[in-house]
N, C-alpha and C positions, 0 to 999 in steps of 0.2 A: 178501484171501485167495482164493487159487483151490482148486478141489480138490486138485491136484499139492502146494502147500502145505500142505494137511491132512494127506495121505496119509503124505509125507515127514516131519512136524512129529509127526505120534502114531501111524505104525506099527510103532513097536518094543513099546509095550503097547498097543497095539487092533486090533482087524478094523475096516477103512474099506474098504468099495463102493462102487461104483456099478452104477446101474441105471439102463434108458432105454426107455423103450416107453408107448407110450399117452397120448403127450401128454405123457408125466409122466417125472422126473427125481428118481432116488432115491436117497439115500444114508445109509448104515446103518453106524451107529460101536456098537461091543461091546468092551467092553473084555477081554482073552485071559485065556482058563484058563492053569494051571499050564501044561501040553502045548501051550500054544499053539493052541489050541482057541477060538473066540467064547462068552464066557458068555450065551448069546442071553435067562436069568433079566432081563435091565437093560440097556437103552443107549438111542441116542439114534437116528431119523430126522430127514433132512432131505427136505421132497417139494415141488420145484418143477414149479408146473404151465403150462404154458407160454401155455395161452390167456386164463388168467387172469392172468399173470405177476406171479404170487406164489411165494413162498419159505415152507412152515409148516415149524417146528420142533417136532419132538413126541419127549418122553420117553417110552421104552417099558416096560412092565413085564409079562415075560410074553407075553400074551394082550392083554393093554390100552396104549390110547395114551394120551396127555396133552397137550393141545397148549400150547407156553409160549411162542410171539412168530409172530409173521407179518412178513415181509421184502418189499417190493419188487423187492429184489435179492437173486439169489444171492450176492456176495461176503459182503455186513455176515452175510446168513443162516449162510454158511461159518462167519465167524469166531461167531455166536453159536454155532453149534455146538460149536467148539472152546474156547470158554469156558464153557458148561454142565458140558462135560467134566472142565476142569479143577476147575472148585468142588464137581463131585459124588465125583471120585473121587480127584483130587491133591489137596485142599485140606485140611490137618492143624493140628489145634493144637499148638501146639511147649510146650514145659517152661517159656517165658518165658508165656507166654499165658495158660497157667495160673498163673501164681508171681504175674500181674497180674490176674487175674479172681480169684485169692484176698484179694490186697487189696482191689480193689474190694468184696468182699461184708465188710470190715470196714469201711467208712466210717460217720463220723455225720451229715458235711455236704459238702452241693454242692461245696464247694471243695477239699475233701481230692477228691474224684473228680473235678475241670477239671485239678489238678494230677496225675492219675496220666495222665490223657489226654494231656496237652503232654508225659510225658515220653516217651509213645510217640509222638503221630503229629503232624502238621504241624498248626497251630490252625484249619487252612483247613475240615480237615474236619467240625470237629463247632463246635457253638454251644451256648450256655446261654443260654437265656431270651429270646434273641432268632432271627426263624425269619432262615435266612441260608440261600441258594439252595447247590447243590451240595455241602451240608453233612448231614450227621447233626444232628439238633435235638434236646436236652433241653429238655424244657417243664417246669417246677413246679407245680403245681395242690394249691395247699395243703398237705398234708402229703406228697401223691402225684406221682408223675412219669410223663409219657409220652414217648416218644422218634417221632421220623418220622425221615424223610429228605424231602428239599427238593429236587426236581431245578434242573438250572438252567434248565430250562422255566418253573419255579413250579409246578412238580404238587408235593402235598403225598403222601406214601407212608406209610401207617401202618407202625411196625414194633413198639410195646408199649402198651398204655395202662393210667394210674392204679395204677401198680404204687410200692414202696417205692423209696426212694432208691436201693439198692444195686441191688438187680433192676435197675431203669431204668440204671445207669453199667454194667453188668454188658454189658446190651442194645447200648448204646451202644458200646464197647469192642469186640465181634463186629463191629461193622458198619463202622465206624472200620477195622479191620481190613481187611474183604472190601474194602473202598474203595481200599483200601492194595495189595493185591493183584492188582487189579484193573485199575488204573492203572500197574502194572509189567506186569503180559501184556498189555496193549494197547494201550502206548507201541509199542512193534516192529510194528505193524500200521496206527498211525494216520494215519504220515503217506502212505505207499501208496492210503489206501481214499478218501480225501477223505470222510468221511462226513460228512451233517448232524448237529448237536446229538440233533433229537430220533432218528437211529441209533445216534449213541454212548450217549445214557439208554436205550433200549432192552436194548441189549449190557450195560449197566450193570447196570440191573434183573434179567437175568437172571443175571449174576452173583449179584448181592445174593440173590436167590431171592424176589423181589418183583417 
């Protein structure tokens, strides 16, 4: 993704700049008021520094920064931006989402909640009982469950622990989800960027908000 890609891809709902001076390389996504105005309350920078050449991505709030990944490169940096984006201000739960996180919070057992999982999403993405890389993991621990995600690095990502059955599939089902979403905005990018593995887990995670 270059800038020209950004700009063209989210400026019909955002303010997307640039800036350039002092070594440094800035850009500044706000998503538009009513008036078409930048709500500058929330958004995102991107600030590459060129002697260091790095890329940090920082959420803004206000007055305060946040920094959520550091890039090598400006493109993967680009496109994390434009996926921050997405999860924080496009990303809704639909009427199905909820009609399915309702059942989930009636289950009695494991299996009543693997079976509402396959009916949504592909088995690739989540595991039961066993950790399985580039998956969503339910773990059991006696009465209790924890959930991670497993990159396909082998990094373990905490996402709940020691919670009841339904809580944990509950858990599970959100992320299942984001995965799902995720892998649809950044199929259209991936074969352009050539990225490594561990650029696409990055983009991923921040997706995930992990």
């Amino acid at each position: 993704m270059k800038f020209v890609d950004l700009k063209n891809t989210m400026s019909d709902k955002y303010s997307v700049k640039k800036r350039e001076g002092n070594g440094e390389t800035v850009i500044l996504l706000y998503p538009n008021n009513p008036d078409g105005s930048p709500n500058l309350d929330g958004g995102y920078h991107l600030v590459g520094n060129h002697a260091e050449k790095e890329w940090k991505l920082y959420e803004t709030q206000r007055d305060k920064k946040f920094l959520k990944a550091v890039f090598p490169r400006e493109e993967p940096g680009l496109l994390g931006l434009y996926l921050a984006v997405k999860k924080v201000y496009e990303h809704k739960q639909s009427d199905f989402d909820r009609e399915m996180k309702n059942k989930l919070r009636n289950i009695n057992q494991p299996g009543e909640g693997i079976d509402l999982l396959e009916q949504q999403f592909d088995q690739n993405l989540f595991s039961f009982n066993k950790e399985t890389k580039g998956a969503i993991n339910i773990i059991q621990e006696g009465t209790e469950f924890s959930v991670c995600y497993i990159s396909t690095l082998g990094e373990s990502v905490p996402i709940t622990k020691n919670r009841p059955l339904q809580s944990a599939f509950s858990a599970a089902y959100n992320y299942c989800q984001l995965l799902t979403v995720f892998s649809d905005l950044f199929e259209e990018w991936k074969e352009r960027l050539q990225l490594s593995l561990a650029e696409e887990e990055k983009l991923k995670r921040i997706f995930m908000g992990k």
